[in-house]
MINUTI-607736 format. One record per residue (C-alpha): residue in three letters; y, x, z; residue number from 0. Coordinates in steps of 0.05 Angstrom, whole numbers, plus 5000, padded with zeros to 4 digits. Example, Ala and Ser with C-alpha at 12.3 -4.5 7.8 and 13.67 -1.06 7.14 Angstrom:
BEGIN
+------+-------+------+------+--------+
! seza ! north ! east !   up ! vodren !
+------+-------+------+------+--------+
!  ALA !  4910 ! 5246 ! 5156 !      0 !
!  SER !  4979 ! 5273 ! 5143 !      1 !
+------+-------+------+------+--------+
# end
This chain:
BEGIN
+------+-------+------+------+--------+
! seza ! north ! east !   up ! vodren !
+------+-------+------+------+--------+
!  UNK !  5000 ! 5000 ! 5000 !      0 !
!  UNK !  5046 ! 5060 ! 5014 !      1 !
!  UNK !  5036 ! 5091 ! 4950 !      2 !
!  UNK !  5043 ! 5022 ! 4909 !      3 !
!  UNK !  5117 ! 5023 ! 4946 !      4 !
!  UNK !  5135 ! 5099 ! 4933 !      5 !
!  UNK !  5102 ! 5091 ! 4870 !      6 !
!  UNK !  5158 ! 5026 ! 4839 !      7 !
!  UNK !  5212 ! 5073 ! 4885 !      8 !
!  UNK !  5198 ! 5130 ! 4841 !      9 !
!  UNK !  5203 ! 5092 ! 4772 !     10 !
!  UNK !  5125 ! 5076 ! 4763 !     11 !
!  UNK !  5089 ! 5009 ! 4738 !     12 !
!  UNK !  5046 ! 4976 ! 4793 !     13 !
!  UNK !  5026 ! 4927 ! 4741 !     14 !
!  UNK !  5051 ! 4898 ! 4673 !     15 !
!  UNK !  5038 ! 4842 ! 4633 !     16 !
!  UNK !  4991 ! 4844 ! 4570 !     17 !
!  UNK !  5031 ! 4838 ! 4511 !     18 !
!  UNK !  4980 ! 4807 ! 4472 !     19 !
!  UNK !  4973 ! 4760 ! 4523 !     20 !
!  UNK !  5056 ! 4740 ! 4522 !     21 !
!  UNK !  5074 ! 4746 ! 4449 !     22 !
!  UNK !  5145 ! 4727 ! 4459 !     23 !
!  UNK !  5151 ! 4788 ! 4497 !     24 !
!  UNK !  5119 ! 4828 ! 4452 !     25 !
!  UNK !  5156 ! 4804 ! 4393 !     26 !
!  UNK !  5236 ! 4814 ! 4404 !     27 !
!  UNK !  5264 ! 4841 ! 4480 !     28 !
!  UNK !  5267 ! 4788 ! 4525 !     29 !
!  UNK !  5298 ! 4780 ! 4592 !     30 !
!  UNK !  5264 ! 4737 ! 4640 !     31 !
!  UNK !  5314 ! 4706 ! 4696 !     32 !
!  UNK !  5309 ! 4665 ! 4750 !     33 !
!  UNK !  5362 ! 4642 ! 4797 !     34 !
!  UNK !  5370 ! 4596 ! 4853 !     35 !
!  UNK !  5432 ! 4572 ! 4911 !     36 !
!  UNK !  5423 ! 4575 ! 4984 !     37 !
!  UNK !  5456 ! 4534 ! 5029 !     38 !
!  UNK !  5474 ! 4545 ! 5099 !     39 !
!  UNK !  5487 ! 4498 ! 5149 !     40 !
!  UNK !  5521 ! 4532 ! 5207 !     41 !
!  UNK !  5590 ! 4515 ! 5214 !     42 !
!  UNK !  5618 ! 4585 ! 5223 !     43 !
!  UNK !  5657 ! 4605 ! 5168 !     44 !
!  UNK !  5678 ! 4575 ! 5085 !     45 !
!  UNK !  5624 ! 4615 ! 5059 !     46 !
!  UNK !  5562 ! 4584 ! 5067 !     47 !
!  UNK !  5526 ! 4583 ! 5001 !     48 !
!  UNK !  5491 ! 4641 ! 4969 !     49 !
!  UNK !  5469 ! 4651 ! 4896 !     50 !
!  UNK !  5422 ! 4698 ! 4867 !     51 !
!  UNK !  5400 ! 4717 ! 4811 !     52 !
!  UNK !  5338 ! 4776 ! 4791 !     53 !
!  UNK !  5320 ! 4789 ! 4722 !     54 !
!  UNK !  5272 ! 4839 ! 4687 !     55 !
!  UNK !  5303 ! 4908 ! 4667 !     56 !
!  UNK !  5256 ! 4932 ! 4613 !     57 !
!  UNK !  5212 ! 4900 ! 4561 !     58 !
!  UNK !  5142 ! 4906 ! 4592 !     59 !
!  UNK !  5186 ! 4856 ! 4643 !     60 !
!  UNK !  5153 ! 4898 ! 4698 !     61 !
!  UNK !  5217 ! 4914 ! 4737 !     62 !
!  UNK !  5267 ! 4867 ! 4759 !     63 !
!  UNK !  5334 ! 4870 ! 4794 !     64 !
!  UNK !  5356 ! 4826 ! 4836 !     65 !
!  UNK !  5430 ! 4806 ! 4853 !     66 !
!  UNK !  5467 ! 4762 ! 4915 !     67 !
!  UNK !  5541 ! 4739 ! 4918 !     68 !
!  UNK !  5571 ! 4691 ! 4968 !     69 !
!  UNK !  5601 ! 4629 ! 4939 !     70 !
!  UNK !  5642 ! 4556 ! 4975 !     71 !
!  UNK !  5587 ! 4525 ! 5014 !     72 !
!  UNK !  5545 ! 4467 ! 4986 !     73 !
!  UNK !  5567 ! 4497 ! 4908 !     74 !
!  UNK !  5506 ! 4484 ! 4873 !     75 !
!  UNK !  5540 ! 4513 ! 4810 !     76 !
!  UNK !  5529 ! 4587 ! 4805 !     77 !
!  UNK !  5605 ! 4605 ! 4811 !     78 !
!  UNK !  5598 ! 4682 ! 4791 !     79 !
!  UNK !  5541 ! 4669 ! 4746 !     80 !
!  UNK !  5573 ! 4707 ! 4677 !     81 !
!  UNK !  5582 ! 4764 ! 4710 !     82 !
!  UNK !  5526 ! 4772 ! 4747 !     83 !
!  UNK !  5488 ! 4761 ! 4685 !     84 !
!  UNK !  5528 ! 4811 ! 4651 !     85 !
!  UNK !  5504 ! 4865 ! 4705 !     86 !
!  UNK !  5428 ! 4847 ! 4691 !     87 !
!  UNK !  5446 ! 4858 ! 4617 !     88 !
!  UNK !  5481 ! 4931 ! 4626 !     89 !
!  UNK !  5414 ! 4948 ! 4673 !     90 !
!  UNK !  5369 ! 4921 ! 4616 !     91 !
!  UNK !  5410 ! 4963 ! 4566 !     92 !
!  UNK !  5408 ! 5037 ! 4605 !     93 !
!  UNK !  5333 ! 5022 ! 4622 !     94 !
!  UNK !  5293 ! 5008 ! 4557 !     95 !
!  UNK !  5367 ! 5021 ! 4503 !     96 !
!  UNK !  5359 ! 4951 ! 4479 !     97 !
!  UNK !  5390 ! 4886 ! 4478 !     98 !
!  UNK !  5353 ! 4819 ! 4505 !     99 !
!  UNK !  5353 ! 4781 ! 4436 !    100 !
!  UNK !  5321 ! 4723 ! 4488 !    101 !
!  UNK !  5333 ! 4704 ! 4556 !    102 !
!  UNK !  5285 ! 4649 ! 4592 !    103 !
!  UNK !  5330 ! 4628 ! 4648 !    104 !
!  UNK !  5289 ! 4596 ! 4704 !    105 !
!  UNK !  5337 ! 4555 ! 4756 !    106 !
!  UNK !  5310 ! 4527 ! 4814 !    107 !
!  UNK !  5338 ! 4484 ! 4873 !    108 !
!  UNK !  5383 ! 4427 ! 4830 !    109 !
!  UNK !  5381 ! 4363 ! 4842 !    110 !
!  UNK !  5380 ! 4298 ! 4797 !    111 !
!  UNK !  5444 ! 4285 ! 4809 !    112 !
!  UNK !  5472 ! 4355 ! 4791 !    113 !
!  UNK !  5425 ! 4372 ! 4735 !    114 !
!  UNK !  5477 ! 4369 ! 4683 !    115 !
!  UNK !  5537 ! 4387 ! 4716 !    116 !
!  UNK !  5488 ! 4464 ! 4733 !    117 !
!  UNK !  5469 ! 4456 ! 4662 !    118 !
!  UNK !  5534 ! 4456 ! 4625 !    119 !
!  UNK !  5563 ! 4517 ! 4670 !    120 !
!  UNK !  5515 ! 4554 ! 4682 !    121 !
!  UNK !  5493 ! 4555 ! 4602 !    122 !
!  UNK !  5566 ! 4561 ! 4575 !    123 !
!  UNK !  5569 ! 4626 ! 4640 !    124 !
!  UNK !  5507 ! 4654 ! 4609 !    125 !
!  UNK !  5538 ! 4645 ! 4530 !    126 !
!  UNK !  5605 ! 4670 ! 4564 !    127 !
!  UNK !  5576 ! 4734 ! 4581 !    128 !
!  UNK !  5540 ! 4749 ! 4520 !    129 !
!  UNK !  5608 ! 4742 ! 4486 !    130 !
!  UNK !  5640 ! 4788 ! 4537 !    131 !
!  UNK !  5595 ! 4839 ! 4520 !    132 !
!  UNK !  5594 ! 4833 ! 4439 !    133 !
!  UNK !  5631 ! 4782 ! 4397 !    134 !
!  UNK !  5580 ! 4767 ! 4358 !    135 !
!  UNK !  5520 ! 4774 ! 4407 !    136 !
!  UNK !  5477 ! 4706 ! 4409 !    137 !
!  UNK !  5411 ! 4708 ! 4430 !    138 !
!  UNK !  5360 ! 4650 ! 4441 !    139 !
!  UNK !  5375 ! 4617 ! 4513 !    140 !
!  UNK !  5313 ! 4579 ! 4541 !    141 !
!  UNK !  5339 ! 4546 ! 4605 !    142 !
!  UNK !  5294 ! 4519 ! 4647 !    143 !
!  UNK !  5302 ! 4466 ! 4716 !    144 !
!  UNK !  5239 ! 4471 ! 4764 !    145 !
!  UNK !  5266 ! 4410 ! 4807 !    146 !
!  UNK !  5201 ! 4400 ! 4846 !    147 !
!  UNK !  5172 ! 4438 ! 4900 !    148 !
!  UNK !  5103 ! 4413 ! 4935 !    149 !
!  UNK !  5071 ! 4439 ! 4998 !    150 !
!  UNK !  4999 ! 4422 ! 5005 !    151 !
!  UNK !  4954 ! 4456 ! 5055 !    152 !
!  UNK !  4876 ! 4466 ! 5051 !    153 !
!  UNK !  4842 ! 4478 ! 5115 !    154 !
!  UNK !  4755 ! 4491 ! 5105 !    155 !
!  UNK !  4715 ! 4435 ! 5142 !    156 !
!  UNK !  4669 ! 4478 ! 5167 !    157 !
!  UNK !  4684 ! 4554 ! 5199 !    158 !
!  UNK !  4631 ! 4584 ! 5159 !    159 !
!  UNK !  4684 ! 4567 ! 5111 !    160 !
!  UNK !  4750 ! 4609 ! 5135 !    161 !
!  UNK !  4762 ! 4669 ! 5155 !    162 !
!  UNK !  4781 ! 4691 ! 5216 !    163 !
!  UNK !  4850 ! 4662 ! 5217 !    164 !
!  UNK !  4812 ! 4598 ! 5199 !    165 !
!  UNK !  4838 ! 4590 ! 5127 !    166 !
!  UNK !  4811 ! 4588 ! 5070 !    167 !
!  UNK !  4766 ! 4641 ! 5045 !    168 !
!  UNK !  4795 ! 4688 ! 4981 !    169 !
!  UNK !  4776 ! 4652 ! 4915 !    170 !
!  UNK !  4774 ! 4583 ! 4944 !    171 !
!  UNK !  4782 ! 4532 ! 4886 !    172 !
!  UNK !  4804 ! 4455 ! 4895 !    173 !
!  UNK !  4793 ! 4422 ! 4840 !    174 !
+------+-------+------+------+--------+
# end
């Protein structure tokens, strides 16, 4: 476990996806993003809310940054979202010398009720700092919501079933 750690600290692949096995990876650079907003409750202070955002930094899409920024509390809307994306850009440009002609966007944590209002800004941010960047750069934008999170837990019948912690056992399937 050590030497997985120093290992990524020291510029090495852990593991990588197959890129036989992700064409659209293998095809033109892609960036794969994901982002999400925070939101604390304590009453202490304006900023509340906090954003972040990791994306891959190379093409194998085997390293990722990741970066924070504070925003107005209960802001779903990814306030700093251009140039945050901008940053993961510049890293994805001194690591593999390339330029994401894609970008999957994943976005988690919106509700119904703001699914368009995060959609509109946050996709015109993420055009916005293309166009910072280049003029003419345009590359393909998937944006995607996950809106649904579920928490199920399994628990064996039996304790020759589970392990000593009484879960399940490693390669449990439910079906």
């Amino acid at each position: 476990n050590v030497c997985l750690k120093m290992n990524v600290k020291l510029g090495g692949e852990n593991s990588f996806l197959i890129p036989e096995h992700i064409q659209f990876l293998a095809d033109e650079p892609t960036i794969l993003m994901g982002a999400s907003v925070t939101n604390s409750w304590s009453g202490y202070n304006e900023i509340q809310s906090y954003a972040a955002l990791c994306g891959s930094v190379n093409v194998k899409a085997s390293r990722y940054a990741a970066l924070i920024r504070a925003q107005r509390k209960c802001t779903e809307v990814i306030t700093d979202l251009a140039n945050m994306v901008k940053e993961l850009f510049k890293i994805f440009y001194q690591t593999c010398g390339l330029k994401p002609k894609k970008i999957l966007f994943y976005r988690s944590g919106v509700s119904k009720s703001q699914f368009m209002n995060v959609l509109n800004s946050e996709l015109t941010a993420i055009k916005d700092a293309c166009q910072s960047l280049e003029a003419d750069y345009r590359p393909t934008i998937t944006f995607v919501v996950i809106q649904k999170g579920h928490h199920t837990r399994f628990f064996p019948i039996e304790k020759k079933n589970a392990d000593k912690s009484g879960n399940c056992l490693p390669g449990t399937v439910v079906d």
